[in-house]
C-alpha positions as CSV (number, residue, x, y, z in Angstrom):
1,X,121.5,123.8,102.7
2,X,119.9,121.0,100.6
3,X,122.9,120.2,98.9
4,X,125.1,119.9,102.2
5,X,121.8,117.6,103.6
6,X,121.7,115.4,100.5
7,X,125.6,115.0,100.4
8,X,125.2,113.8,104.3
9,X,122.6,111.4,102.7
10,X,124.6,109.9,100.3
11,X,127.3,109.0,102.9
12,X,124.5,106.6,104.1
13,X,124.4,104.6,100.9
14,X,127.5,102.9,101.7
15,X,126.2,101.6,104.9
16,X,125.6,97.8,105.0
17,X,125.2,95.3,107.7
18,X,128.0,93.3,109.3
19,X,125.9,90.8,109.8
20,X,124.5,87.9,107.8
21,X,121.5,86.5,108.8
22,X,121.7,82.5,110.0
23,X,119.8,80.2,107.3
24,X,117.8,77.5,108.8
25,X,118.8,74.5,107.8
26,X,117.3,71.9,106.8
27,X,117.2,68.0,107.5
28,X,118.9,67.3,104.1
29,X,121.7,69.6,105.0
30,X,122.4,67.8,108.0
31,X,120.8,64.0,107.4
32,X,123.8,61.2,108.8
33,X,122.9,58.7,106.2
34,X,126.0,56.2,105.4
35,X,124.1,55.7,101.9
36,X,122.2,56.1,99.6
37,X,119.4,54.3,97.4
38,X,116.2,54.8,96.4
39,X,116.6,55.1,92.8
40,X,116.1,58.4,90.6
41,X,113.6,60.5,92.9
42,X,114.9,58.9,96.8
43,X,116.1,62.7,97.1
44,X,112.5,63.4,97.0
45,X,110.1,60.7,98.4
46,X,113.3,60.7,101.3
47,X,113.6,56.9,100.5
48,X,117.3,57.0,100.4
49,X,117.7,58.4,103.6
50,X,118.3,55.7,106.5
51,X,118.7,58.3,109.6
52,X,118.6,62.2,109.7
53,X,118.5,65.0,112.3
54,X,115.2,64.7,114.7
55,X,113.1,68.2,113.7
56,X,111.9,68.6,117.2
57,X,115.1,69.7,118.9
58,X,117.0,73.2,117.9
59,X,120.2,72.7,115.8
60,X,123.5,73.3,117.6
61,X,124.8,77.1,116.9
62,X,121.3,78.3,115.6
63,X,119.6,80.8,117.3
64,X,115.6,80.8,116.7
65,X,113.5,83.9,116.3
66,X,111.2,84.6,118.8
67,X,107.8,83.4,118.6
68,X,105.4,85.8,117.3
69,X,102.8,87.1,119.3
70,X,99.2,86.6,119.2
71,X,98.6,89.8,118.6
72,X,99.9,92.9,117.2
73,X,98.5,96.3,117.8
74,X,98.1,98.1,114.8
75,X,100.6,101.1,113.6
76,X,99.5,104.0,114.0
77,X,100.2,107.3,111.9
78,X,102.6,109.4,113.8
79,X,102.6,113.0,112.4
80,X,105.3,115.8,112.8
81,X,105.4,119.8,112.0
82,X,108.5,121.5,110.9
83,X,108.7,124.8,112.0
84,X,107.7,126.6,107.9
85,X,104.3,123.9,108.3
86,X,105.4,120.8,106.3
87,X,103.9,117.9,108.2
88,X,106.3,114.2,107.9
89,X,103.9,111.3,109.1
90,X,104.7,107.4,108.8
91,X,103.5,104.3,110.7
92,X,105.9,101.4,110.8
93,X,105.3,97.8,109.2
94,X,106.6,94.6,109.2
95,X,106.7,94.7,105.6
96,X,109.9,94.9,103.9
97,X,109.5,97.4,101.7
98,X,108.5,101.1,102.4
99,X,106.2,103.7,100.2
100,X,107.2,106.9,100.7
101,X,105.2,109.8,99.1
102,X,105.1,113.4,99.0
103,X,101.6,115.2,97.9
104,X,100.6,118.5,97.7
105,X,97.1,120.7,98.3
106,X,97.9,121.7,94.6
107,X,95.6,120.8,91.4
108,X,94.1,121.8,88.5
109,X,91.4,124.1,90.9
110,X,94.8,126.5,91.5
111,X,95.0,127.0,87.4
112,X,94.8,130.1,85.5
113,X,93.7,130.6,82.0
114,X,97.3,131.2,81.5
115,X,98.4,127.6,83.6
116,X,95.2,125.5,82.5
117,X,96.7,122.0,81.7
118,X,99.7,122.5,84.3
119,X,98.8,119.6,86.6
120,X,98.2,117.8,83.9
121,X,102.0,118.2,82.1
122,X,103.4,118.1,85.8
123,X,102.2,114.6,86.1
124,X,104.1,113.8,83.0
125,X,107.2,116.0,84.0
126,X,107.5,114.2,87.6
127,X,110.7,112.6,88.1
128,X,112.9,114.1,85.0
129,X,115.8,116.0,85.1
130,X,116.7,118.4,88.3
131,X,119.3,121.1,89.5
132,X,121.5,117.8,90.7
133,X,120.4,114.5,88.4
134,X,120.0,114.5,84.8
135,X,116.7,112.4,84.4
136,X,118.9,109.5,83.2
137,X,120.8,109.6,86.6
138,X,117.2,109.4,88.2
139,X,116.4,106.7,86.3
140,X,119.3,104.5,87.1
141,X,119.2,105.5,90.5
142,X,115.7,104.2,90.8
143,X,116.8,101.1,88.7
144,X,119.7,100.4,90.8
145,X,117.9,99.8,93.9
146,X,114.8,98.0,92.5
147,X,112.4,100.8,93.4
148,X,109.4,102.0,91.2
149,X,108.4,106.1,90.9
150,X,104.8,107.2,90.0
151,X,103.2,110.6,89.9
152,X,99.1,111.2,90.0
153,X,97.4,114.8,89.3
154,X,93.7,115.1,90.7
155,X,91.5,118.4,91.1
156,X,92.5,119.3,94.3
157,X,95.6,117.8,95.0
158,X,99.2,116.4,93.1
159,X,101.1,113.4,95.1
160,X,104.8,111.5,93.6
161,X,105.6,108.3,95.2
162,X,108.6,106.1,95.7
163,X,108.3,102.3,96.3
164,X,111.4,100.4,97.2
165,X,113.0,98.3,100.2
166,X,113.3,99.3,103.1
167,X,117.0,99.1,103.3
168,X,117.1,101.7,100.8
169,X,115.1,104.7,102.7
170,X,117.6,107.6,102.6
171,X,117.9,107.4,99.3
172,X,114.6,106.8,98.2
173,X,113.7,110.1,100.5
174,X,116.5,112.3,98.9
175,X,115.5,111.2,95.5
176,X,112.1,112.1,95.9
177,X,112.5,115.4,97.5
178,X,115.2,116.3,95.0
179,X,112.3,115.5,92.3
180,X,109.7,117.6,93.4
181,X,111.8,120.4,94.9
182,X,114.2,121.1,92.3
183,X,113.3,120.4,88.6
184,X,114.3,122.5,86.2
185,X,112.3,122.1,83.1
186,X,114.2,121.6,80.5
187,X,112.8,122.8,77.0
188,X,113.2,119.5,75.0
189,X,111.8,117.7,77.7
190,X,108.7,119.9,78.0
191,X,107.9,119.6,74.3
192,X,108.8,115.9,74.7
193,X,105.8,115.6,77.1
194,X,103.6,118.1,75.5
195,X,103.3,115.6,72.6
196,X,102.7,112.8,74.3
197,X,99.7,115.0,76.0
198,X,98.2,116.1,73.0
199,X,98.5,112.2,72.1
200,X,96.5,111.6,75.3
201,X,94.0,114.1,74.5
202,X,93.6,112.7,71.0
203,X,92.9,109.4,72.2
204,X,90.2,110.8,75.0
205,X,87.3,109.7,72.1
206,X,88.4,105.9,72.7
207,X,87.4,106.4,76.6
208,X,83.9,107.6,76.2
209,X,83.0,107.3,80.6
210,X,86.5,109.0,81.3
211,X,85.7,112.1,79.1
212,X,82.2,112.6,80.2
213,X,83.0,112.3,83.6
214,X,86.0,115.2,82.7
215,X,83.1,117.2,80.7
216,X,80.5,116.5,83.5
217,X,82.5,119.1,86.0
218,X,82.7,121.8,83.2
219,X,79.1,121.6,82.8
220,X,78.0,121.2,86.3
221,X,80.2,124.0,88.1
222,X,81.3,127.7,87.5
223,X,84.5,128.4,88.8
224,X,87.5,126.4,89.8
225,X,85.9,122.5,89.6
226,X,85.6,123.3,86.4
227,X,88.7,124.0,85.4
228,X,90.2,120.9,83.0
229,X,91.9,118.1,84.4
230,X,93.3,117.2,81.0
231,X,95.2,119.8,79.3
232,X,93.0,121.4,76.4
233,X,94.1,121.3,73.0
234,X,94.4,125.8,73.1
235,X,97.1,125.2,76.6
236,X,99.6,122.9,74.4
237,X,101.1,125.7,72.2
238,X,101.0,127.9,75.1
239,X,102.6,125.8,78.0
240,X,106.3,125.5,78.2
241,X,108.8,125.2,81.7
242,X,108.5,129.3,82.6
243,X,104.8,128.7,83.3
244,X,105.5,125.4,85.0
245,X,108.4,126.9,87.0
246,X,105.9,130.0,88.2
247,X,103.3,127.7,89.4
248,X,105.1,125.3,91.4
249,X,106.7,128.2,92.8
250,X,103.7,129.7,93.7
251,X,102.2,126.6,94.9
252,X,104.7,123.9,96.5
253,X,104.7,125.9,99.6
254,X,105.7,124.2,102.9
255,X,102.7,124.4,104.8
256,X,100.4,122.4,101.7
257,X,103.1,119.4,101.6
258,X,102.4,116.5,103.4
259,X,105.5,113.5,103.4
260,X,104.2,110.6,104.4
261,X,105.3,107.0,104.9
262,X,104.2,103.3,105.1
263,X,107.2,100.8,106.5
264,X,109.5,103.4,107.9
265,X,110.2,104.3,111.5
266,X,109.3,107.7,112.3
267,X,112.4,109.0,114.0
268,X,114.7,107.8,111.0
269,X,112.3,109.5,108.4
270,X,112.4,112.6,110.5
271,X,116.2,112.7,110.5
272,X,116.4,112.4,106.6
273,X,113.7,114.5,105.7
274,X,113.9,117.5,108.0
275,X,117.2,118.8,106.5
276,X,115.9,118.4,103.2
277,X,112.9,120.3,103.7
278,X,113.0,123.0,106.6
279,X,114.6,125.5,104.0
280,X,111.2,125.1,102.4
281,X,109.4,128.6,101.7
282,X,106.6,129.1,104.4
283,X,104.4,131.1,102.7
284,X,100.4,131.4,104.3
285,X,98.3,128.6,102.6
286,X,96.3,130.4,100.5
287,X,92.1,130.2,100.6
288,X,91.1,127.1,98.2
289,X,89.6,128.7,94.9
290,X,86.0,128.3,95.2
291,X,83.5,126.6,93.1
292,X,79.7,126.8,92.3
293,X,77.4,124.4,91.6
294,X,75.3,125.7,88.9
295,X,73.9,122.0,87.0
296,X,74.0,122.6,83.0
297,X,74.1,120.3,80.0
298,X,76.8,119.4,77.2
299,X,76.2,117.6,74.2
300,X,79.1,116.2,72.0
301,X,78.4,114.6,68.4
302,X,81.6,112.4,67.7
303,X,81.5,112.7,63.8
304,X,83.3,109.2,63.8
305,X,80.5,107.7,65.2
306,X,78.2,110.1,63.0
307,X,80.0,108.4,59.7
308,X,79.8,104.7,61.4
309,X,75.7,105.3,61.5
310,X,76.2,106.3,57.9
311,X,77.9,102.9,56.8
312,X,77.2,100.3,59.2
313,X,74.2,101.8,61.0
314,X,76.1,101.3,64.1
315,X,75.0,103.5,66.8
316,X,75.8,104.1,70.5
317,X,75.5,106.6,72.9
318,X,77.0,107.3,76.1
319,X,75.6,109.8,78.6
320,X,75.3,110.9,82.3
321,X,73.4,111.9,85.1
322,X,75.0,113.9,88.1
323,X,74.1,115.9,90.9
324,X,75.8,117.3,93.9
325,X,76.7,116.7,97.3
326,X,77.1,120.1,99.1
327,X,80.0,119.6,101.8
328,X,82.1,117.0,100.0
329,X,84.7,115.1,103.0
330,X,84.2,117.8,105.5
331,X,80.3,116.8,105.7
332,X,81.9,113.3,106.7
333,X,78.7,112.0,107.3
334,X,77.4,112.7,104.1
335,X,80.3,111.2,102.2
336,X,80.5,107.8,103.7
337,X,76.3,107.2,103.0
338,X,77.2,108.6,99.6
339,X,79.9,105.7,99.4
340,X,77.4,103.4,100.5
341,X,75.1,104.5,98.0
342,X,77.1,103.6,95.2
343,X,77.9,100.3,96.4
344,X,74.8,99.7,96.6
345,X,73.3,101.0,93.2
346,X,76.8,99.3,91.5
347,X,76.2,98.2,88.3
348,X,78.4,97.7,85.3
349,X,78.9,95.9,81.9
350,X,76.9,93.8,80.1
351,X,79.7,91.7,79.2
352,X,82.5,91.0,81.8
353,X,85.6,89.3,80.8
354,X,86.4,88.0,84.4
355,X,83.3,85.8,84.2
356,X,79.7,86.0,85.5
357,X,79.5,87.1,89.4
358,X,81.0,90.4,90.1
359,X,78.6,92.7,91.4
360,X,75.7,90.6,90.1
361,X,73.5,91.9,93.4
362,X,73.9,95.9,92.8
363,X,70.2,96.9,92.3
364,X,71.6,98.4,88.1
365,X,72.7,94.8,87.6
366,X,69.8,93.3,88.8
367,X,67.3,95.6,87.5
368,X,68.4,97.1,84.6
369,X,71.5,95.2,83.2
370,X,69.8,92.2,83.4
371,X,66.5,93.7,82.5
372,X,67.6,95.4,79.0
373,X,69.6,93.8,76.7
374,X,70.0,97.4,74.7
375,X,71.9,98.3,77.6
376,X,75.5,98.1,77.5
377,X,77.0,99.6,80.3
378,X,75.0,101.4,83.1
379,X,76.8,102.4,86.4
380,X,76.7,104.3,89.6
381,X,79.6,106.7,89.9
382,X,81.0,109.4,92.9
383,X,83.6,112.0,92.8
384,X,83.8,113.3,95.9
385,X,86.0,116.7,96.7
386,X,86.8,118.8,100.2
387,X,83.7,120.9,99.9
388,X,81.5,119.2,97.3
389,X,81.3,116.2,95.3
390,X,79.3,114.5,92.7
391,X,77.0,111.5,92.3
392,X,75.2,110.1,88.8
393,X,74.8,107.7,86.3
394,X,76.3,106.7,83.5
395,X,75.3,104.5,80.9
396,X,75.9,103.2,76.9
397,X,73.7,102.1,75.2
398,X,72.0,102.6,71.3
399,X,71.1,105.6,70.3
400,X,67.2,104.4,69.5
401,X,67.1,103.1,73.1
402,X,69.0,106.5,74.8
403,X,65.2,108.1,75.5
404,X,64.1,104.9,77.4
405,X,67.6,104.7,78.9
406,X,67.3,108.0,80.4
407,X,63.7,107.2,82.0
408,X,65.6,104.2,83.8
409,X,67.9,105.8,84.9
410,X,65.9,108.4,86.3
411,X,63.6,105.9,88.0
412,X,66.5,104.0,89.8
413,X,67.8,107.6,91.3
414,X,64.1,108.4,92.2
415,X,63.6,104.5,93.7
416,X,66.5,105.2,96.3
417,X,65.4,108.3,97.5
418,X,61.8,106.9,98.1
419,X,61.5,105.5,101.7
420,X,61.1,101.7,101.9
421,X,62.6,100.6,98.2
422,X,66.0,100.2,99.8
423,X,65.8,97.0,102.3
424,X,67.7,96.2,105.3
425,X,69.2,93.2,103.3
426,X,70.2,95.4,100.1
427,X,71.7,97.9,102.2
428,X,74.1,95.5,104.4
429,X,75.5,93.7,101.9
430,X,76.3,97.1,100.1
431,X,77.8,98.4,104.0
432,X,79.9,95.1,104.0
433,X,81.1,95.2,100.4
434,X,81.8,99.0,100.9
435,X,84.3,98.1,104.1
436,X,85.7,95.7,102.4
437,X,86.5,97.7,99.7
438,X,88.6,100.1,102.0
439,X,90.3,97.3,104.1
440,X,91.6,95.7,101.3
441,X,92.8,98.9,99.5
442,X,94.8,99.6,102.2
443,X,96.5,96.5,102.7
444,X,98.8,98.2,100.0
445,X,101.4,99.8,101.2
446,X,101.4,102.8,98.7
447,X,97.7,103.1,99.2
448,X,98.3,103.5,103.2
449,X,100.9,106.5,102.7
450,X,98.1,108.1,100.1
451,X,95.6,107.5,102.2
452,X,97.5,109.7,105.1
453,X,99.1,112.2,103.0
454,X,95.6,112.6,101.5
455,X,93.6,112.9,105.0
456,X,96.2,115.5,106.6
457,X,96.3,118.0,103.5
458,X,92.2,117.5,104.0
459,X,90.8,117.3,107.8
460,X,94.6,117.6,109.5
461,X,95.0,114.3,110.6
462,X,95.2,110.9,110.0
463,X,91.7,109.4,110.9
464,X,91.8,105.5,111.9
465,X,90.1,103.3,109.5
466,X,87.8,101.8,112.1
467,X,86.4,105.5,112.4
468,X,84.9,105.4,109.0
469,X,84.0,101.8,109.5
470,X,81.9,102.9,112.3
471,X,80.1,105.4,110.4
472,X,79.5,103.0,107.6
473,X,77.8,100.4,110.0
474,X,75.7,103.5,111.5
475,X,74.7,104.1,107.7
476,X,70.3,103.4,107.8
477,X,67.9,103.2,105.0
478,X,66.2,106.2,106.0
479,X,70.5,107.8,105.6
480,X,69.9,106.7,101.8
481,X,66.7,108.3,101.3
482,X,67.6,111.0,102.7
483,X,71.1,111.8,101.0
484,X,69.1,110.4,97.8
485,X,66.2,113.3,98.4
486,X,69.4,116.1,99.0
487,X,71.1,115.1,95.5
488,X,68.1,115.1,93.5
489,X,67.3,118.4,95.0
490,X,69.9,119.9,93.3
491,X,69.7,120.9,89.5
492,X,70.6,118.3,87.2
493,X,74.1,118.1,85.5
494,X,73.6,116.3,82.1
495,X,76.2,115.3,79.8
496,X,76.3,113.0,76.3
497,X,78.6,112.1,73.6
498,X,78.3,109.7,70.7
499,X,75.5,109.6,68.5
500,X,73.4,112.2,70.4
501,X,70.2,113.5,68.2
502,X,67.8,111.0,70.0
503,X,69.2,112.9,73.3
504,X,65.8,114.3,75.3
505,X,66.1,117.8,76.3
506,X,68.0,119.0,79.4
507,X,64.0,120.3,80.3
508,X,62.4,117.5,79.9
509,X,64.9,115.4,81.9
510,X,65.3,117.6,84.6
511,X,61.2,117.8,85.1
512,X,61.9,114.2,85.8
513,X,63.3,115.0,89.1
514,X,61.7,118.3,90.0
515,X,58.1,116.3,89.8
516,X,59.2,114.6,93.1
């Protein structure tokens, strides 16, 4: 049935308008000058033109567009079930190009010791060869119309995108589904990407805040959450297509697929997609893996670092400070004041190469990065999921100064959940930075059709934006304090990596906390 669908589809490549749109022209083009002077630039201070066409009246044979209105009512997300679950949404735009994506409730959570690292060499598989493209064919298919492909693996959820013109929608939607339907895994590809993993994994040491917020979960969580994101080094010799092939069978299941759109009208998406994807296996979504929050500590000497003390007595050490947010998106409420909270606590580099400016007001810049010239990085940071989440510090800084870096940090967590440090002012200029944050985000078009796929696969629908900007004006001090006093009741997640023998003791740090 697919291949009769996309043969149907490729019929519509050949499709081109009749019609060529009417240029306007322009004064030169139709200027009734009998000569010309004005030396070597008349053409363009209009010297050497003696008479032209008055601007004010319409040309004869053009037809003007209407005028635009003044005002448009904003697209909304129209949403569709097949009848095996697999929802299609889209919203129109006047944009002309389209984002088209298709994202599935499948991550690294929905691993087994025999998958771990899956979602991880899936994101590097996306878009290679299938049961009807070599991965060369895919490539110059993408070429050929201008469009550009990405694939992104997270915890909970896998999502490949297509970005083109509109004009080139049917294939751009065959493509895709073709991709993440029907890929076949070949060997030599698999171990192609398997080295360029373990490359990734090698290089994890030069990204010292991405791999302790990767380590931070395996500490802080017993059960699925703490499954790795990254492949570990013991998955690459034990990964090839067979495993691949048994988990996306297993888990690319009609009713956890969400196709969604930006730029595309939703009857014409529903006509290409439906045929391509109502033979989809409808098989019960399965319960989500579950995860418990248990706090813990992990402790990494990099032995590069070690012999950089040795030589140049040069030493740093990162580390963070989390704690949990029991409810994650579903506790709605509790994730937008959480949002807000970050904003507000910002922070950031010492040094920043775009110039002086950027989040100067954050209470870490102003009272810690400005405060302590040891410190070189020290920042606020969320990950939020669909039943739990995540909020800490992290910070660089040297390793002599890591004791005194921890007792700031600990008193800037404490400060926010005492009520009165936050005021009004502090806390609406993080509410307005924090909105515009999201409305600008999603003035891309691939981050609208993310930002739908991604809401549907979690609440069911597509939630307007000005919802959530309503709940972040209705965000209050007392909010902060509050979700503040609810994190720091939970144990303490710690994590450190560098040059950590100055490192307090998980105790001693967590009786930080547990005094208040």
């Amino acid at each position: 049935m697919y291949r009769a669908a996309a043969s149907r589809l490729r019929a519509l490549k050949g499709r081109s308008s009749g019609r060529v749109p009417v240029r306007f022209a322009s004064a030169a083009a139709v200027a009734t000058s009998t000569s010309s002077s004005g030396g070597l630039f008349g053409w363009l201070t209009g010297s050497g033109s003696k008479a032209s066409a008055p601007l004010e009246f319409p040309l004869a044979g053009v037809t003007l567009p209407p005028p635009l209105p003044d005002y448009v009512e904003p697209s909304k997300t129209k949403i569709t079930t097949l009848p095996n679950g697999i929802k299609i949404a889209s919203e129109t735009s006047p944009n002309p190009a389209a984002s088209i994506g298709l994202y599935v409730d499948c991550g690294s959570i929905y691993e087994t010791p025999i998958s771990f690292g899956a979602t991880h060499l899936l994101e590097r598989m996306a878009f290679k060869t299938t049961r009807n493209r070599s991965h060369l064919r895919v490539v110059r298919e993408v070429e050929a119309i201008g469009g550009n492909v990405q694939a992104s693996a997270s915890r909970e959820q896998m999502g490949y995108s297509f970005d083109a013109l509109k004009t080139h929608v049917p294939e751009m939607v065959e493509l895709l589904i073709d991709s993440v339907r029907n890929p076949v895994f070949l060997d030599w590809e698999v171990n192609e990407q398997l080295k360029k993993v373990k490359s990734e994994i090698a290089e994890i040491s030069n990204n010292p805040h991405g791999f302790l917020l990767e380590i931070i979960h395996s500490a802080g969580y017993a059960g699925a959450l703490a499954n790795p994101l990254l492949a570990p080094e013991s998955a690459i010799n034990r990964l090839n297509g067979t495993i691949l092939e048994e988990f996306v069978a297993e888990n690319y299941t009609a009713p956890r697929m969400v196709l969604a759109a930006t730029g595309v009208g939703h009857e014409e998406l529903l006509s290409i997609a439906e045929p391509l994807l109502s033979d989809l296996s409808s098989v019960p979504r399965p319960e989500e893996p579950r995860s418990v929050y248990t706090g813990g500590d992990y402790r990494c000497q990099d032995m590069l670092q070690l012999l950089l003390v040795i030589l140049l007595a040069w030493q740093r050490t990162h580390f963070a400070l989390a704690f949990e947010l029991p409810g994650g998106w579903h506790n709605e409420k509790d994730a937008m004041t959480l949002t807000v909270l970050q904003m507000l606590m910002g922070g950031g580099g010492s040094f920043s190469a775009g110039g002086p400016g950027k989040g100067m007001y954050s209470r870490l810049y102003l009272r810690v990065l400005n405060e302590y010239p040891q410190v070189q990085s020290f920042s606020a940071f969320s990950n939020i999921y669909n039943r739990t989440g995540l909020f800490g510090i992290q910070a660089t800084t040297g390793s002599d100064f890591v004791p005194q870096a921890i007792d700031i940090a600990a008193r800037e967590l404490i400060a926010v959940a005492t009520p009165g440090e936050v005021d009004q002012v502090q806390l609406d200029r993080a509410k307005q930075s924090t909105k515009s944050a999201i409305l600008m985000n999603l003035e891309s078009r691939m981050v609208a059709a993310e930002d739908a796929a991604r809401q549907i696969l979690t609440y069911g629908e597509r939630k307007p934006v000005e919802h959530f900007l309503k709940t972040i004006d209705e965000v209050t001090p007392k909010d902060i304090a509050s979700i503040a006093q609810k994190l720091l009741s939970s144990p303490l997640t710690m994590a450190s990596y560098g040059d950590v023998i100055y490192v307090p003791s998980y105790d001693s740090v967590s009786s930080k906390f547990q005094k208040k």
